[in-house]
C-alpha positions as a Python dict, from the first residue, in 0.01 Angstrom:
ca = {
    (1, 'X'): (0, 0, 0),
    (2, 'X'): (164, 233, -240),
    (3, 'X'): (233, 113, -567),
    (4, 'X'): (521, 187, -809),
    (5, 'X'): (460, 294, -1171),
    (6, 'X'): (770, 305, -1392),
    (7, 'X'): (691, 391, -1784),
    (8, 'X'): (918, 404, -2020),
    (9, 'X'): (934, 578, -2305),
    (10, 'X'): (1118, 477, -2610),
    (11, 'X'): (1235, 654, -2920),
    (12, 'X'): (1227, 551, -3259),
    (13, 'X'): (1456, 758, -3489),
    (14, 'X'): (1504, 644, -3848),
    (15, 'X'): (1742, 809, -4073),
    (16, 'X'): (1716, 922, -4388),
    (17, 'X'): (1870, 804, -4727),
    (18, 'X'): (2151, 1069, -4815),
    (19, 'X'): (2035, 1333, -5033),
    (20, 'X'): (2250, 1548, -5212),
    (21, 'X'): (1966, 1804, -5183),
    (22, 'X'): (1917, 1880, -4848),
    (23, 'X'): (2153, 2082, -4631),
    (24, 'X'): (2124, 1900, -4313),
    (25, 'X'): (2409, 1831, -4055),
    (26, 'X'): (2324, 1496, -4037),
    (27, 'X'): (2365, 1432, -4350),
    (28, 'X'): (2708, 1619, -4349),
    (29, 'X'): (2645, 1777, -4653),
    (30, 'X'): (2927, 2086, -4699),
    (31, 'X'): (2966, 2288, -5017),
    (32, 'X'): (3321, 2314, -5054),
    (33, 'X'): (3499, 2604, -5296),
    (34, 'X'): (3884, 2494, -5336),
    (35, 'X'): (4133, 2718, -5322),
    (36, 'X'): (4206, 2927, -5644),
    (37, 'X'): (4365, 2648, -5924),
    (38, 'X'): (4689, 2770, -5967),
    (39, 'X'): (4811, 2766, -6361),
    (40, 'X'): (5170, 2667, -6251),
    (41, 'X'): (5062, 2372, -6074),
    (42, 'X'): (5139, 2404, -5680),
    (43, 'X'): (4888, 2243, -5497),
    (44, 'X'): (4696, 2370, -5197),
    (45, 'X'): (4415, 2158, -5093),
    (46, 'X'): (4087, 2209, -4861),
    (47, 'X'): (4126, 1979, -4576),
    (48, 'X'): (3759, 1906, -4475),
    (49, 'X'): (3642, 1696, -4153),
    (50, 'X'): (3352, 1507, -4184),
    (51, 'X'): (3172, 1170, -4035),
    (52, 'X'): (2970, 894, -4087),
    (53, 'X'): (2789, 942, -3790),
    (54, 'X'): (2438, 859, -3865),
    (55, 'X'): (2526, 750, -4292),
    (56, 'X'): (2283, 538, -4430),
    (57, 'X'): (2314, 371, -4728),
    (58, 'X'): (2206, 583, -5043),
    (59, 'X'): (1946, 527, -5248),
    (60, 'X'): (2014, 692, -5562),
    (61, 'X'): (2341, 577, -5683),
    (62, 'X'): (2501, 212, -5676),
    (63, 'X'): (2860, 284, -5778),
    (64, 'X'): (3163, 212, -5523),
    (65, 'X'): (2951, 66, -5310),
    (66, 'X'): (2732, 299, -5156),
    (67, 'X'): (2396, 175, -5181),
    (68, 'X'): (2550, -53, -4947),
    (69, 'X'): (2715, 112, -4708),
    (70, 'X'): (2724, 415, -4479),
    (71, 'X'): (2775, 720, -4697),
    (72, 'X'): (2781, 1122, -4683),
    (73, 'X'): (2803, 1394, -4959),
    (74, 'X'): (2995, 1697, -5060),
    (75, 'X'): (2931, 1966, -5274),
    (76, 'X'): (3223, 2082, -5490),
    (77, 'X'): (3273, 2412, -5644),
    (78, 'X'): (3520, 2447, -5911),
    (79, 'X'): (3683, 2806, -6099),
    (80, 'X'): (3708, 2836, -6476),
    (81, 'X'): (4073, 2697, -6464),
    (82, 'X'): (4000, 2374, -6271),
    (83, 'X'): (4103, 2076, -6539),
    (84, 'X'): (4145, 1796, -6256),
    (85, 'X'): (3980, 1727, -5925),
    (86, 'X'): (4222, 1522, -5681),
    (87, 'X'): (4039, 1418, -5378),
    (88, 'X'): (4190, 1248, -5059),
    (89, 'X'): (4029, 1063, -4735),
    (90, 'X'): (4185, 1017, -4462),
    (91, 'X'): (3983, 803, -4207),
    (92, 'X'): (4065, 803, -3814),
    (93, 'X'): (3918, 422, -3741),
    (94, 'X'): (4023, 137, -3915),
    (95, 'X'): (3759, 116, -4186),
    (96, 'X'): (3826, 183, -4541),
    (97, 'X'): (3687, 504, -4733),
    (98, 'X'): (3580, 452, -5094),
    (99, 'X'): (3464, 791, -5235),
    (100, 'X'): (3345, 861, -5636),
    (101, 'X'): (3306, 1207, -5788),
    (102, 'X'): (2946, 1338, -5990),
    (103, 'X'): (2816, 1596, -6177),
    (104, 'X'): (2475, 1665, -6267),
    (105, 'X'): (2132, 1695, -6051),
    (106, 'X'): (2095, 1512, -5758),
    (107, 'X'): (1817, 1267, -5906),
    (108, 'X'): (2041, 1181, -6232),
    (109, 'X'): (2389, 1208, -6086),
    (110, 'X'): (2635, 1103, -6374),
    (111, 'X'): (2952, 932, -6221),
    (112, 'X'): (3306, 1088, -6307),
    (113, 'X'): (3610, 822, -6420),
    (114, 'X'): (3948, 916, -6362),
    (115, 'X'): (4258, 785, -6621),
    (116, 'X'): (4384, 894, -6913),
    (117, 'X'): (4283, 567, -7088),
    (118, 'X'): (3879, 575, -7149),
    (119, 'X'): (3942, 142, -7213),
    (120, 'X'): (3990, 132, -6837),
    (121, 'X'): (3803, 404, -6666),
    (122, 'X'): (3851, 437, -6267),
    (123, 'X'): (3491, 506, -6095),
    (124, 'X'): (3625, 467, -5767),
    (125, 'X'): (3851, 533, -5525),
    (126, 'X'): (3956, 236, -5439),
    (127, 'X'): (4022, 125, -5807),
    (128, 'X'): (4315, 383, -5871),
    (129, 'X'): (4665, 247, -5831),
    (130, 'X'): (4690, 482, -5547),
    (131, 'X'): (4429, 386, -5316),
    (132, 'X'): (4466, 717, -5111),
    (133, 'X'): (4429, 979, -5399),
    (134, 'X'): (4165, 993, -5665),
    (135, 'X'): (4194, 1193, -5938),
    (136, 'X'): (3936, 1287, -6192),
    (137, 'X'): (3899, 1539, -6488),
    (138, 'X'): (3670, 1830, -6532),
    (139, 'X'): (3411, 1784, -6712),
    (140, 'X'): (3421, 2083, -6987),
    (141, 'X'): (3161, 2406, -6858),
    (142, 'X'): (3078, 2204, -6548),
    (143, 'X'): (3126, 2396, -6209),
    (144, 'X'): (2941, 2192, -5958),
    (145, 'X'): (3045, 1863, -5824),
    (146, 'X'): (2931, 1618, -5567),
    (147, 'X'): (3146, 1335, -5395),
    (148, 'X'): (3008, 1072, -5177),
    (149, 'X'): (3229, 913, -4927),
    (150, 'X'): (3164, 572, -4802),
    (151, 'X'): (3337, 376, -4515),
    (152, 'X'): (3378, -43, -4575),
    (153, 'X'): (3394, -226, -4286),
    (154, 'X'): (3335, -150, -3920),
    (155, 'X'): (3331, 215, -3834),
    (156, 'X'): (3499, 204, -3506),
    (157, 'X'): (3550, 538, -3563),
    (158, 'X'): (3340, 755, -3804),
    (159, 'X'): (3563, 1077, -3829),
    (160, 'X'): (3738, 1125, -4144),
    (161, 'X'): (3906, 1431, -4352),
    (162, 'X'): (3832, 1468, -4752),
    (163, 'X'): (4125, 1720, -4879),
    (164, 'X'): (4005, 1893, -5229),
    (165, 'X'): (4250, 2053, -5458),
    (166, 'X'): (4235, 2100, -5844),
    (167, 'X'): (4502, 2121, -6127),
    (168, 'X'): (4537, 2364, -6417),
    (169, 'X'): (4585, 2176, -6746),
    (170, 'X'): (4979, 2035, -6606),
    (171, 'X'): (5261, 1857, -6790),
    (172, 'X'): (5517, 1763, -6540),
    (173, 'X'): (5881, 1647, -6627),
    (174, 'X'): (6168, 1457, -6481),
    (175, 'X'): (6489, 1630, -6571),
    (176, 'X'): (6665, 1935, -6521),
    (177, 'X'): (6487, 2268, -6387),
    (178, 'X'): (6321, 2432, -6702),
    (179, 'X'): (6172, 2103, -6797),
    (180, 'X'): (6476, 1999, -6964),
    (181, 'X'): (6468, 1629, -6977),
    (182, 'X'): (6781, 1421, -6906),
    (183, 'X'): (6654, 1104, -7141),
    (184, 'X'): (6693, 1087, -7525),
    (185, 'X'): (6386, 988, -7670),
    (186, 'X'): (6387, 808, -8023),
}
């Protein structure tokens, strides 16, 4: 009689935590240099594609949620002029994105606010008043950045795109061309 052996062979992969250090694909870590910050304001982002495609949970910060959910990094270089970050995620499954912006070294990452109003600072993403654009300001002789990107709920489809732009130091008006406004103000 012949006898039939079958083995099987079985993989065990774990992944790591993200670090902010290590340039792995995996970890979809990509330095990203915006384009120049324009003084008059115009706005040309970086569109960036990324996934969550095997995100863990990190370890080293707890803000917006990522210490409990699936997360990857970016590495953000900003010029002299940069006064604002604006960051954007676009995600391609039904899942949210939450995203927060740091500065610092990777083991004591301090967490950027956005708003004018340091009462009520935004951390997150998902805590502006426009869900889909967070906006943040430089912090003064600081070139180097990091944003993590998290996904909430089921990631039917981890693909996503972070666009990266910065502002000069702007004032916008409503009015007529030349900043000119049309209101009287008392």
């Amino acid at each position: 009689k012949l006898g039939l052996i079958a083995a099987f062979f079985f993989v065990i992969t774990s992944n790591q935590a993200q670090d902010c250090n290590e340039d792995r694909c995996s970890t979809l870590i990509e330095t990203i240099t915006p384009n120049p910050t324009d003084p008059n304001c115009s706005v040309s982002p970086i569109i960036i594609n990324g996934c969550l495609t095997d995100a863990t949970p990190e370890t080293i910060i707890t803000e917006c949620g990522a210490d409990q959910y699936p997360t990857v990094w970016f590495k953000v270089l900003v010029d002299a002029r940069a006064q604002q970050l604006q960051t954007t995620v676009t995600t391609l499954g039904s899942w949210q994105a939450v995203w927060s912006v740091y500065y610092g070294d990777c083991d004591s990452l301090i967490l950027v606010t956005g708003s004018f109003d340091t009462q009520n600072p935004i951390p997150c993403s998902n805590s502006d008043s426009n869900v889909g654009l967070h906006s943040v300001n430089m912090v003064e002789d600081v070139r180097t950045y990091w944003i993590a990107v998290s996904g909430i709920g089921i990631i039917d489809n981890p693909d996503f795109s972070l666009g990266v732009t910065t502002l000069a130091n702007c004032i916008s008006c409503i009015g007529e061309v030349g900043c000119e406004p049309i209101a009287k103000w008392e």
